[in-house]
C-alpha positions as CSV (number, residue, x, y, z in Angstrom):
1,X,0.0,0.0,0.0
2,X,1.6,3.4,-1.4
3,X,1.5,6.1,1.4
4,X,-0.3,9.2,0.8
5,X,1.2,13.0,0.6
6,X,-1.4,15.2,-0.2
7,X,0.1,19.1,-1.2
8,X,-3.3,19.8,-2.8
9,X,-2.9,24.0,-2.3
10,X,0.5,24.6,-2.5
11,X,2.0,26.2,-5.6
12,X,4.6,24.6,-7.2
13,X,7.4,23.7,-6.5
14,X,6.1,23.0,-2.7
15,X,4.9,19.9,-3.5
16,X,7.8,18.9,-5.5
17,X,9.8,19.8,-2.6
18,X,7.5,18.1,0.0
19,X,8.5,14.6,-2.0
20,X,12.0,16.0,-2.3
21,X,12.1,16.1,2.0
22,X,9.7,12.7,2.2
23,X,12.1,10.6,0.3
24,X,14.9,10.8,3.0
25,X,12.3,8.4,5.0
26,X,10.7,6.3,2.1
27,X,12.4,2.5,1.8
28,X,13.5,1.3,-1.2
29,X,11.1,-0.3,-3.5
30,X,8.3,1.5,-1.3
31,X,5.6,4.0,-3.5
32,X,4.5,7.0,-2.4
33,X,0.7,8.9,-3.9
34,X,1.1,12.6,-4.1
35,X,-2.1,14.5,-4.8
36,X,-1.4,18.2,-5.9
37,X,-3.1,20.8,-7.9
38,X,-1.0,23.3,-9.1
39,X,-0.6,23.1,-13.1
40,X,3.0,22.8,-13.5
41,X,3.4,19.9,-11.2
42,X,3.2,16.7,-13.7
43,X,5.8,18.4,-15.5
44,X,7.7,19.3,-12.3
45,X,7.3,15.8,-10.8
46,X,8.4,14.1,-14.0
47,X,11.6,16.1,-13.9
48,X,12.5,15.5,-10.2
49,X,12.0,11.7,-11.6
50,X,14.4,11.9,-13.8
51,X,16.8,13.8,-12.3
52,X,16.9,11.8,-8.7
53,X,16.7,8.0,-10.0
54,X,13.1,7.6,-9.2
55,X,10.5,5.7,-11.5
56,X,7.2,8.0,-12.2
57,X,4.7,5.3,-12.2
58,X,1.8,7.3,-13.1
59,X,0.5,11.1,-13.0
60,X,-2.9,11.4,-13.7
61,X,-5.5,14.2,-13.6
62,X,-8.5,13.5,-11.3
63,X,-11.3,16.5,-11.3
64,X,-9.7,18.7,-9.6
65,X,-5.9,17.7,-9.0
66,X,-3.2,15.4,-9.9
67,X,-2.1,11.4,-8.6
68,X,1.4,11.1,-9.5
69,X,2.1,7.6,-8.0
70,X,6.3,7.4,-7.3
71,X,8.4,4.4,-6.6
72,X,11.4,4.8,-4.8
């Protein structure tokens, strides 16, 4: 079961940032569900992807926000 960070509210790049401090306590292998709704953050979480080693499972658009689902 992935845990949850919601950042729904912030404006980007605080929720990029929020992952950026919650992977210091996140176990290898483990996922982690971030829901946020600023616009630039698929985009923003993609790239922090890429550029830290971690695998962007999915980022979808719900109604109102984003799920970008990250294994670590």
């Amino acid at each position: 079961m992935a845990e949850i960070l919601d950042c729904r509210g912030m404006k980007c790049p605080q929720p990029v940032l929020k992952v950026a401090i919650k992977a210091n306590s996140i176990a290898p292998g483990s996922t982690l569900e971030v829901h946020a709704d600023c616009e630039s953050f698929p985009d923003d979480i993609k790239k922090w992807c890429d550029n830290s080693g971690k695998v962007l499972i999915s980022c979808i658009e719900n109604t109102d926000h984003f799920v970008a689902t990250v294994q670590f």
